[in-house]
N, C-alpha and C positions, 0 to 999 in steps of 0.2 A: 539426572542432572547433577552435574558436578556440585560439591557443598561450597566452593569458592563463589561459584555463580550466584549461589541461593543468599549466601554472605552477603556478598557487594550489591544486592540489589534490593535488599533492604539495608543497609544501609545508605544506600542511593535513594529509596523512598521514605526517609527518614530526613537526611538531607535536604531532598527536593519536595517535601510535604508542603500543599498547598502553592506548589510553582507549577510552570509547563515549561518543561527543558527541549532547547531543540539544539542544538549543536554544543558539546564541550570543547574547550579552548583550552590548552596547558592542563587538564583533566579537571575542571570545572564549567560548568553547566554556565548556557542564560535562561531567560524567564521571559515565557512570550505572556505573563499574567501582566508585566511591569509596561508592555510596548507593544503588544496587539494579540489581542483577547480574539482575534479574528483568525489567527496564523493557521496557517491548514495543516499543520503537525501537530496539533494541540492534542488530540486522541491517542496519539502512541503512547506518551509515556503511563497514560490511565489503562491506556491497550496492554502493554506488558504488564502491567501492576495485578488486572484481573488474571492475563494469561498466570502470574505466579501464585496468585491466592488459590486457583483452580487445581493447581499442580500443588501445592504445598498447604495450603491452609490456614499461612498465617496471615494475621489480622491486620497490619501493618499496612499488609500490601490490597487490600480491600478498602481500609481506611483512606490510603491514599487516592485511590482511586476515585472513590465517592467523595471525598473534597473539590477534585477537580471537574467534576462533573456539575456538583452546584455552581462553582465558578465560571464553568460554563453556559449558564442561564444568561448571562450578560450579553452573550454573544448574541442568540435567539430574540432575547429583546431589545437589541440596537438593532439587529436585522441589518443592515444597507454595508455592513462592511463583508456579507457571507458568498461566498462563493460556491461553484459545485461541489468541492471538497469536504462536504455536509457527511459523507460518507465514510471518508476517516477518524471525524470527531465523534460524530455521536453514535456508528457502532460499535466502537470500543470503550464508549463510555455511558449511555446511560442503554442502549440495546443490551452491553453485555452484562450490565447490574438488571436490566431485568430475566434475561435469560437465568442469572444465577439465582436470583432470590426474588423473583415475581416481581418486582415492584412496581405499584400502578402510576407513580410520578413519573418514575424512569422513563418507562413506555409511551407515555404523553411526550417527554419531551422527543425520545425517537420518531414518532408520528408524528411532531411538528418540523421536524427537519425534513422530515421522506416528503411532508409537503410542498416547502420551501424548495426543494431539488429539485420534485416535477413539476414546479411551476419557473424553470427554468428550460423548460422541453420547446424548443422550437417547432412550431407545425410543420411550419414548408420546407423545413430541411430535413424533419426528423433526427436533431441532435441538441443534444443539452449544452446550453452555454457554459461556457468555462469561466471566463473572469467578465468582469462586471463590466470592463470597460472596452472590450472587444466584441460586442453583440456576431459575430460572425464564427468567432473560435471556438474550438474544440478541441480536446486536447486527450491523448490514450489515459493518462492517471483516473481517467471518469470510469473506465472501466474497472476500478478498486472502488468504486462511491457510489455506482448503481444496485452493486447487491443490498443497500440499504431501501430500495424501491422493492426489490423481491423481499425484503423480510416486509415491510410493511402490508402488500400485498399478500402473503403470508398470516400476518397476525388478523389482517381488519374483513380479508373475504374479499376485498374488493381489488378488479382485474387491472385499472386503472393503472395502478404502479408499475406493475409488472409489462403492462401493456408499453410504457414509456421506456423504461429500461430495454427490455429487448427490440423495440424500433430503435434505439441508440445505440446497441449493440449491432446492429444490422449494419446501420449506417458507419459506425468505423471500422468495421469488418471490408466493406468494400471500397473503403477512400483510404483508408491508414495504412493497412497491410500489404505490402506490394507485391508481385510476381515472384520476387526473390525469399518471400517470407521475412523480409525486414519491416519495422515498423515505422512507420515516423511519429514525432513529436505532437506537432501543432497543425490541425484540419482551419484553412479558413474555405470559410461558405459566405453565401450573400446571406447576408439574414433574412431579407425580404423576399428576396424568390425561393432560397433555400437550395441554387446552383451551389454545386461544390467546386471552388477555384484552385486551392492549390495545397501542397505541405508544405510548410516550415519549419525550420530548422529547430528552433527552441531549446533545446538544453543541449543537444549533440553539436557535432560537428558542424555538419548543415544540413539541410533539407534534403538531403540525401543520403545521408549516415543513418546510422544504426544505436542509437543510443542507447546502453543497455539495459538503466532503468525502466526507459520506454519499451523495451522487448519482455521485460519481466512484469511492469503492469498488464500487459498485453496477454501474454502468456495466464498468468496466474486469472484475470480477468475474465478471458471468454471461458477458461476452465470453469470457475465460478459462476457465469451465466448458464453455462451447461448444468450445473449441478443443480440453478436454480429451477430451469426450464426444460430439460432434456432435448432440447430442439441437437443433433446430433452438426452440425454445421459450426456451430461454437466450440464442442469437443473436436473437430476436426481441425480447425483452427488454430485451438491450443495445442495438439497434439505436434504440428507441423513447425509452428513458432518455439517449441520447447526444443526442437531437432536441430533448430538454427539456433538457438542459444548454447544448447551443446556442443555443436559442432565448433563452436567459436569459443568458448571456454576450456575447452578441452585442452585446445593450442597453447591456453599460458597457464596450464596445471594446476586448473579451476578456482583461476586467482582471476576475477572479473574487473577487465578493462571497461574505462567509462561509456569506452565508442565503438563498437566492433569493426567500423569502416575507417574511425579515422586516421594520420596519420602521426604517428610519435618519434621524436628525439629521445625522450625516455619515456617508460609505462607511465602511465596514471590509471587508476583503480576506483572501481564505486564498490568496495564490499557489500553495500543496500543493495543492490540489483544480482550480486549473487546471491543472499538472503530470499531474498523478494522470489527470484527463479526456482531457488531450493522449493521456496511454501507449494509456489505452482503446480511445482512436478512430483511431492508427494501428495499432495490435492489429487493430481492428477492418476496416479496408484489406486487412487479408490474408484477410478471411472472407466479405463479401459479394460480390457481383457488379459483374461491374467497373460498372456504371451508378451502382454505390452509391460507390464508392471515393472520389470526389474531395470528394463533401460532408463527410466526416471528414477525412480529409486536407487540407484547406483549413484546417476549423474546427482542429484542430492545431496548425498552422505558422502561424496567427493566432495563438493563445492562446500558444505558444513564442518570438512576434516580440515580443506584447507583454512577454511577463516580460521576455524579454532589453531593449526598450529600458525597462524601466520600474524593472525591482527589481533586477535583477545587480550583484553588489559587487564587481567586481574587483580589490579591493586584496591582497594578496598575505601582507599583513603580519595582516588579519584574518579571522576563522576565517569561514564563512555564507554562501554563494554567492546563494542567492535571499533577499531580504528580502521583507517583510512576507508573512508568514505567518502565518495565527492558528490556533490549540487547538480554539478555539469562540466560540459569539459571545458569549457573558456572560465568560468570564475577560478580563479584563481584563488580567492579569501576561504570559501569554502571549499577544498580541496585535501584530501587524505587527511580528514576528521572525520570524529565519530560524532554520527548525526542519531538521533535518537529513532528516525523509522528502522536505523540500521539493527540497531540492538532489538526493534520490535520482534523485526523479521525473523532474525537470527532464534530469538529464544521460541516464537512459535516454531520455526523450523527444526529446534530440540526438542521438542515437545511433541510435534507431531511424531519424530523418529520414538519418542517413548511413548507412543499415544498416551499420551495424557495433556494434549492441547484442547482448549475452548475454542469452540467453532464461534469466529466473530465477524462470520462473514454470511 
């Protein structure tokens, strides 16, 4: 890893100590500690902090992390503001302090969350609700938040977690994914019966676009269900969705458009969904056959060459490593910023090319 990189991010953990940054503005961070302790990005920037203590050693970036992680406890004991996104927050932040260093706190508080997500498991639909206030939704980002049900199911013995996650996995496997290998956004179901009605649009274009963050949770996600499960139908999955992300990156010289379907006056870019895609498809290097490996692996170290010569801010003095980043393709406010899963991605996705990334999934 570049020494620029290793620079700006601690002193970006230095800066941002004891905050939760989620998008930099003019290269300055906000703090979701100041205005919602609930925010579902709250994990990354603890998530990069371990990824770089792993990779480097230094204290800093440990320290920071385990700050944010007790700050976190507020979230667990207000409880009513948490949504499925249990799985960004607390495996990169107290799963991955325990993985590093045992801790038995940590680990409680990871097992209080893998709770709190399967008891968002719908019966009669078999899928986990998304936001609190749509009892019907479902949304592909859960398939980055379920491998928190396989690690608990993992740590405690018991089949339960596991048991919910991959019914969830099943279930947007057959409603999300369509014919085309495109994915959509948002599953609505009846909650009560657990009939599946329709997709929506959600961050893409419309409910028929391709959005491409949603193609890289998807992708990176059933990979990850695979690894947790070996059920070979999720590795198929992944496999097929990573064919369609490349085939559509490829076209803008693996500078990643927000919407693969939709239609532009001028580009707009989510660098996080090519990040996000990189993780997937060397994830995915470790699970196919070596005859498969290098077409992921190539498509990767493309999509990671171009960020790096096209959007990386090495200035030292500003907070945002990857730029242009976007939310979605109609917000406009957040649009070609650096958002902080972006940076997550990015530097797991250097670090897997150096093996020396932290498995926090």
């Amino acid at each position: 890893m570049q020494e620029e990189i290793i620079h700006k991010l601690a002193e970006e953990a230095i800066r941002q100590f004891g905050k939760m940054p989620y998008v930099a503005t003019n290269g300055k961070y906000d703090d979701k500690v100041e205005n919602n302790i609930f925010w579902w990005t709250n994990g990354f920037f603890p998530g990069m902090m371990w990824q770089m203590y792993h990779a480097t050693g230094e204290e800093i970036f440990r320290e920071s992390a385990e700050k944010n992680e007790i700050q976190l406890d507020e979230a667990l004991d207000k409880f009513t503001g948490l949504d499925h996104d249990m799985g960004f927050v607390w495996l990169h932040t107290a799963v991955a302090n325990y993985r590093v260093t045992g801790k038995e706190q940590s680990k409680i508080r990871g097992l209080k969350a893998a709770n709190l997500l399967a008891g968002r498991f719908n019966l009669a639909g078999e899928f986990i609700q998304a936001w609190n206030h749509q009892p019907g939704w479902s949304i592909i980002d859960s398939m980055m938040n379920i491998p928190l049900l396989y690690w608990a199911s993992e740590e405690t013995g018991n089949p339960r977690f596991k048991q919910i996650a991959q019914a969830h996995a099943d279930t947007l496997l057959k409603y999300f994914v369509r014919p085309d290998v495109s994915v959509g956004h948002i599953g609505e179901f009846d909650p009560e019966t657990g009939e599946f009605i329709q997709l929506l649009g959600g961050q893409g274009y419309d409910s028929h676009s391709a959005w491409s963050r949603g193609q890289a949770w998807a992708l990176y996600g059933f990979a990850l269900s695979y690894h947790h499960t070996k059920e070979i139908r999720f590795l198929e999955a992944a496999k097929k969705i990573a064919n369609y992300f490349i085939a559509n990156v490829s076209q803008t010289d693996y500078l990643t458009l927000v919407d693969f379907k939709a239609p532009y006056e001028t580009p707009k870019y989510d660098a996080s969904a090519g990040c996000c895609a990189a993780c997937g498809m060397l994830e995915l290097t470790e699970l196919v056959l070596d005859d498969e490996k290098n077409l992921y692996q190539s498509a990767a170290e493309k999509i990671i060459k171009a960020t790096t010569e096209h959007w990386l801010d090495l200035d030292p003095t500003r907070d945002g490593l990857v730029q242009n980043s976007s939310q979605s393709y109609h917000n406009p406010e957040e649009s070609h910023v650096s958002i902080v899963y972006g940076d997550y991605f990015y530097i797991e996705a250097l670090l897997r090319l150096e093996e020396k990334n932290l498995f926090l999934w």
